[in-house]
N, C-alpha and C positions, 0 to 999 in steps of 0.2 A: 598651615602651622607656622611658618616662617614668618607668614604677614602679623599672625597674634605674637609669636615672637616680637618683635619690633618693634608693633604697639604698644607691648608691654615695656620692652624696654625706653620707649620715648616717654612713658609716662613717668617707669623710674627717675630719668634725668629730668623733670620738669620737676618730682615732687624732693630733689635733691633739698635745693635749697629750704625750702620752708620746713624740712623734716631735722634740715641742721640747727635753724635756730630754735624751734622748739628744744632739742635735745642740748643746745649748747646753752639756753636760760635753765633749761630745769639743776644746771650745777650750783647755782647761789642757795637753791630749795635742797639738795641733796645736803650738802656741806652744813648750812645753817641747824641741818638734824642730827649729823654727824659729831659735832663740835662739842654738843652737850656732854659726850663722852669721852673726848679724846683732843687732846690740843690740837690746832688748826695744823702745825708743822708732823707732827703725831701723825695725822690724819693723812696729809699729805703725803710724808714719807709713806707707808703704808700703802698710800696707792698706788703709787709709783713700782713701787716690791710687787705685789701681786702683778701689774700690770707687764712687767717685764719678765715675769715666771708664765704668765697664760700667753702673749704674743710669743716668747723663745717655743712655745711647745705649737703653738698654732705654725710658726715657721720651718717648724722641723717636721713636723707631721706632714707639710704641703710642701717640704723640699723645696724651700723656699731660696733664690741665690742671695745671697752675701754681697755686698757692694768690696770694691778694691779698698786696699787697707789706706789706699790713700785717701779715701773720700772718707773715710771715718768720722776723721777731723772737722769735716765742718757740718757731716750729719749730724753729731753729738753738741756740734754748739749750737746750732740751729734748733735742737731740742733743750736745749737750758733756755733761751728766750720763750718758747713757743710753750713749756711744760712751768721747767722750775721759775723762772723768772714772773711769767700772766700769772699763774695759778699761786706760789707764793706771795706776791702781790695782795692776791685779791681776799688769803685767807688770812695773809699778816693785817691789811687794812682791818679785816673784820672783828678779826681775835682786838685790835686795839680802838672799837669804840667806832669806826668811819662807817655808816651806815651804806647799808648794800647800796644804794641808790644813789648815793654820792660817788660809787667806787664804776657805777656803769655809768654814770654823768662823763667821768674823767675817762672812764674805755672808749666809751661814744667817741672821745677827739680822734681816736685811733684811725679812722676814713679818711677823715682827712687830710693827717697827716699822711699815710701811704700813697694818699693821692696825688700830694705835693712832693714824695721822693719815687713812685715810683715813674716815672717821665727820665727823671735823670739818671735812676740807674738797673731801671727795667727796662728803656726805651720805650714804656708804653706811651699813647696820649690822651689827655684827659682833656675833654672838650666841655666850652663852655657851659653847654649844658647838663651835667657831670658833676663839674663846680659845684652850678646854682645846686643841683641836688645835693651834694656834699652839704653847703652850707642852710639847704633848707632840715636838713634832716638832724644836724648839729643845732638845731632853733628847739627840732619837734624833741630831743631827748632833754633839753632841757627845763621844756615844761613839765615831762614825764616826769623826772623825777623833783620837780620844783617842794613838792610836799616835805620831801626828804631834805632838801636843804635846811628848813627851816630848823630842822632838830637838832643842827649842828655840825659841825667840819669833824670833828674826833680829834682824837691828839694829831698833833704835828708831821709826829713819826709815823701815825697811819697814813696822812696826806701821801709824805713819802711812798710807803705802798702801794698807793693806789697808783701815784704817778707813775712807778717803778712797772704795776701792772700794765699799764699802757704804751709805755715805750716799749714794752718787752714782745708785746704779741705783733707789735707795728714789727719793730726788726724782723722777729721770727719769720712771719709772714713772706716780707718781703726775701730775707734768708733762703727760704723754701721754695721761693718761684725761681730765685739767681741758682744756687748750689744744691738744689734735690730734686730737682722736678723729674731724675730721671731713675730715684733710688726704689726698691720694690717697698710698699708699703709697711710688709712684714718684717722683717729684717731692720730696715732702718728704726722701725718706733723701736724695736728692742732697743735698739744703741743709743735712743734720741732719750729714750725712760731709764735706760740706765744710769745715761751720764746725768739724769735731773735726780735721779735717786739717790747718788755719789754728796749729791751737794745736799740733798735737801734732811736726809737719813743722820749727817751729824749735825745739822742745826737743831734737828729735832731732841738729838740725844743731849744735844748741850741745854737746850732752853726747856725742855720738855720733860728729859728723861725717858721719851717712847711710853709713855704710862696712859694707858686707858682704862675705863670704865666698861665692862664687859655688857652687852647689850644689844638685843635682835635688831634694834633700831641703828647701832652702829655698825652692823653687817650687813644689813641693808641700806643702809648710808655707802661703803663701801659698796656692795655689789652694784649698788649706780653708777657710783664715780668711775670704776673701774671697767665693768663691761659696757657700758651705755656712752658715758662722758670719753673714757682717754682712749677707749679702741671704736665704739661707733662714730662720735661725734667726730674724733679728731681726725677720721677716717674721712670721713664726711669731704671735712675742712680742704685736706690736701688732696682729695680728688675734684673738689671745685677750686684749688690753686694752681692746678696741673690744667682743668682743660677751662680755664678762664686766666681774664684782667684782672691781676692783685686789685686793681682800684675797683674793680665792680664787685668782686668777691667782698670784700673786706668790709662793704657797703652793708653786706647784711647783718653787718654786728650790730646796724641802726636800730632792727627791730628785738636785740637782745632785750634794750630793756623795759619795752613795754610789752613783751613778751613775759618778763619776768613779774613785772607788776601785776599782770592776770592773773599768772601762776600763784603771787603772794597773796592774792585776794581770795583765790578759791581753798590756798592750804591755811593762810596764818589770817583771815579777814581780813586784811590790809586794805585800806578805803581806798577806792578809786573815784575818780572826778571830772568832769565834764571839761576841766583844762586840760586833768592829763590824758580824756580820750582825745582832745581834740590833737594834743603831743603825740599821740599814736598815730592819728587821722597822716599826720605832716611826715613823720617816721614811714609810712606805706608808700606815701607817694617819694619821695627822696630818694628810697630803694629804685622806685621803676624810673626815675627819670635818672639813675645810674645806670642801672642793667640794662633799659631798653636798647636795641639796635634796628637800624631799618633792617629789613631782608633784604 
């Protein structure tokens, strides 16, 4: 019983990663069905509320501990880059015209930037071969969504968002390996979704007015974002940031977006093409020549 034990759990941690980025693409698919009812910040906010009511009760139920009131502080900022900052980002770009593919082009930078800060203030090392992968995999998301360039940048101010989105889960990221790696899962997203609820709850009321459009499809919009994207997904995330190398972790947001372009083909028929599989092809391999290690 112990050996199946084992097994099973070795296979849990093998199918970590790829069970994350499926779940962490399918949020451009959730969001984009959600929006039709509810402004992007609306929407946001909202998830954020729910998401901090089911974790406080999921921590209190499991008697969960509480981190020192000193560590508060940089749990709750580390969740404004990683929650309000990415995800604001991604649904401000969207709400103003910057086409999904253009907003994972500019996430896509996101490896490699952490890969060029985490050495100096991770102490990690990122070897040449690492690199090459970094920079093969920054080639393959750009063919990926090459189709999507053509249609246009979006306004200005969404560029801004998007940029905003990428600098934001880089910090986050690396945030969470330096000052949380030791916080209990539970407990801290409360604090991490509360403090991004704080900020994001009156943008929404000022630009928004919190006014939605009542709709199965916007409770099911929500019930993804919520149980699936900000407690499975992100759950996901920081337990491959806790027993991994920010720079190999962070590598698998390579196959965010042709991960999503599958997805958008199979829900909204979004065309796919023998450049952008070959943008995939280059995105698989760039992943394994980060992650890989000899034994």
């Amino acid at each position: 019983m112990a050996g199946r034990g084992e097994a099973a759990g070795q296979i849990w941690v093998r199918a970590m990663p790829g069970l994350f980025v499926f779940l962490w693409s399918t949020g451009f698919i959730a969001a984009k069905y959600g929006m039709d009812y509810a402004g992007p910040f609306t929407l946001l906010g909202l998830r954020f509320l729910i998401v901090v009511v089911l974790m406080t009760a999921l921590a209190w139920a499991m008697r969960a501990p509480w981190p020192p009131r000193a560590q508060w502080a940089p749990i709750a900022l580390t969740g404004l880059f990683v929650h309000a900052g990415y995800l604001g980002g991604v649904f401000g770009a969207l709400n103003l015209g910057v086409e999904a593919g253009i907003i994972a082009l500019i996430a896509g930078l996101q490896p490699v930037l952490t890969g060029a800060l985490a050495g100096p203030l991770l102490g990690e090392r990122v070897s040449r071969r690492q690199w090459a992968g970094l920079a093969l995999g920054l080639a393959g998301v750009i063919l990926v969504v090459r189709t999507k360039l053509a249609l246009g940048l979006g306004t200005p101010i969404g560029m801004v968002f998007a940029i905003v989105c990428m600098l934001s889960i880089t910090t986050g990221t690396l945030a969470q390996k330096k000052f949380c790696a030791a916080m209990d899962l539970r407990t801290g997203s409360v604090i991490q979704f509360a403090a991004s609820a704080l900020v994001i709850v009156p943008i929404a009321i000022w630009l928004e007015g919190m006014v939605i459009t009542p709709s199965w499809t916007l409770v099911g919009s929500l019930v993804w974002l919520c149980l699936v994207l900000s407690i499975g997904a992100v759950t996901l995330m920081f337990i491959l940031i806790r027993n991994g190398a920010a720079a190999e972790v962070v590598s698998l947001f390579f196959l965010v977006p042709p991960t999503t372009a599958i997805l958008g083909w199979l829900t909204f028929s979004e065309k796919l093409d023998l450049i952008s599989l070959l943008g995939m092809a280059m995105v698989v391999a760039a992943v394994a020549m980060v992650t890989w290690k000899r034994k």
